[in-house]
NUDRENNU-599531 format. One record per residue (C-alpha): y, x, z; residue in one letter. Coordinates in pm, whole numbers, plus 50000, padded with zeros to 5 digits. Layout:
REM NUDRENNU-599531
YXZA ...
REM end
This chain:
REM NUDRENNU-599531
058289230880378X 058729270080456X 059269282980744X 061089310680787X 059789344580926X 062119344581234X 061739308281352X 058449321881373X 059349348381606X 062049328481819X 059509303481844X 057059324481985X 059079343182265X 060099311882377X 056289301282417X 056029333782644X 058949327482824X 058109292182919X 054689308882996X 056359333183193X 058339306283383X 054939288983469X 052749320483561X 055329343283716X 053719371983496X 056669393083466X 055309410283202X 055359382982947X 059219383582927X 058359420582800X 056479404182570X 058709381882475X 061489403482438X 059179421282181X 058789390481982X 062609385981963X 063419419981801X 060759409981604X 062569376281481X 065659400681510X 064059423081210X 063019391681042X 066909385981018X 067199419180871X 065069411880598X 062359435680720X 059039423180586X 055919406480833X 054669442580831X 057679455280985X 058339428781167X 055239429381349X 055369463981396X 058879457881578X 057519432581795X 054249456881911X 056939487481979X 059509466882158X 057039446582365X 054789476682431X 057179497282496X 058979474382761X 055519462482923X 054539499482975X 058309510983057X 058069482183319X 054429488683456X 055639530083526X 058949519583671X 057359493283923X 054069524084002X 057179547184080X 058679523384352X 057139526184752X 054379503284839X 055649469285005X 055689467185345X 052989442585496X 053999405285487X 053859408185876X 056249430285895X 058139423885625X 062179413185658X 062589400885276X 059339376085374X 059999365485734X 063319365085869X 062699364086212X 061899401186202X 064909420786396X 066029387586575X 066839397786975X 065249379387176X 065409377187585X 062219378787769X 062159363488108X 058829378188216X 055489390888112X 051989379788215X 049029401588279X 047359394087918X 051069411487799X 052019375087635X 055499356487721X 057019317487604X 060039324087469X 063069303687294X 063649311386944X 065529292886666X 065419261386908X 062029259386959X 059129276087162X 056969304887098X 054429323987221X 055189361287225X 052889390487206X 054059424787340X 053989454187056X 050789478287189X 052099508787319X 054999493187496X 055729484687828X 056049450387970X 059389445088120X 062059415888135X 065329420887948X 066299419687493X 063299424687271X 063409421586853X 060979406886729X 058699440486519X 056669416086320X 054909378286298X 051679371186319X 050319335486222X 052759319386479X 053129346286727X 055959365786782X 055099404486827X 058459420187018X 059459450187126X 061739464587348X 065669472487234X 065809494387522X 062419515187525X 064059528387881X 
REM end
């Protein structure tokens, strides 16, 4: 039995994309969408010299297209401050009082927490937001530096 050239190909960029799906390596679907215009020149009647020279261009081309656009974007925030990880950062939350160690218990999605003041501001009662989470302690600010 003969296989054709492009059942080849499909075949293969659907092995990287399942190996995308259990790696998380974005850059296999670049791969993979190399492989595919690859099965795509196959179609075409391009021969396997072609066709593999298709599936280098395309999948090169998109893995180092995608590695410049993602060294152009801004460096991600830290996780601890970080609104797209933890979305308890900008929450309001009321502080009854401080103690002297600049720590507070305060009420927050229906439970406890223990609340650390942000350095450089000043301890007083009133609306904080919470700046950032660390482990499971709530670092707050003041909405009202004044």
């Amino acid at each position: 039995m003969d296989i054709p050239g492009s059942t080849f190909w499909w075949v293969a960029a659907g092995v990287a994309v399942a190996a995308e799906l259990g790696t998380g390596t974005f850059y296999l679907l670049m791969i993979a969408l190399g492989l595919a215009a690859a099965a795509v020149a196959a179609h075409v009647g391009l021969g396997a010299t072609a066709q593999l020279a298709v599936a280098a261009v395309v999948g090169g081309g998109a893995t180092v297209y995608w590695h410049w656009q993602r060294s152009r974007q801004s460096a991600d925030e830290p996780v601890r401050t970080n609104r797209d990880v933890n979305l308890d950062i900008g929450d309001r939350i009321h502080v009854d009082a401080w103690s002297a160690e600049r720590t507070a218990r305060v009420r927050h999605r229906g439970t406890e927490w223990t609340a650390r003041l942000a350095p450089g501001a000043v301890p007083r009662s009133g609306e904080h937001v919470v700046s950032a989470v660390e482990g499971n302690w709530l670092v707050l600010t003041p909405s009202n530096p004044h």
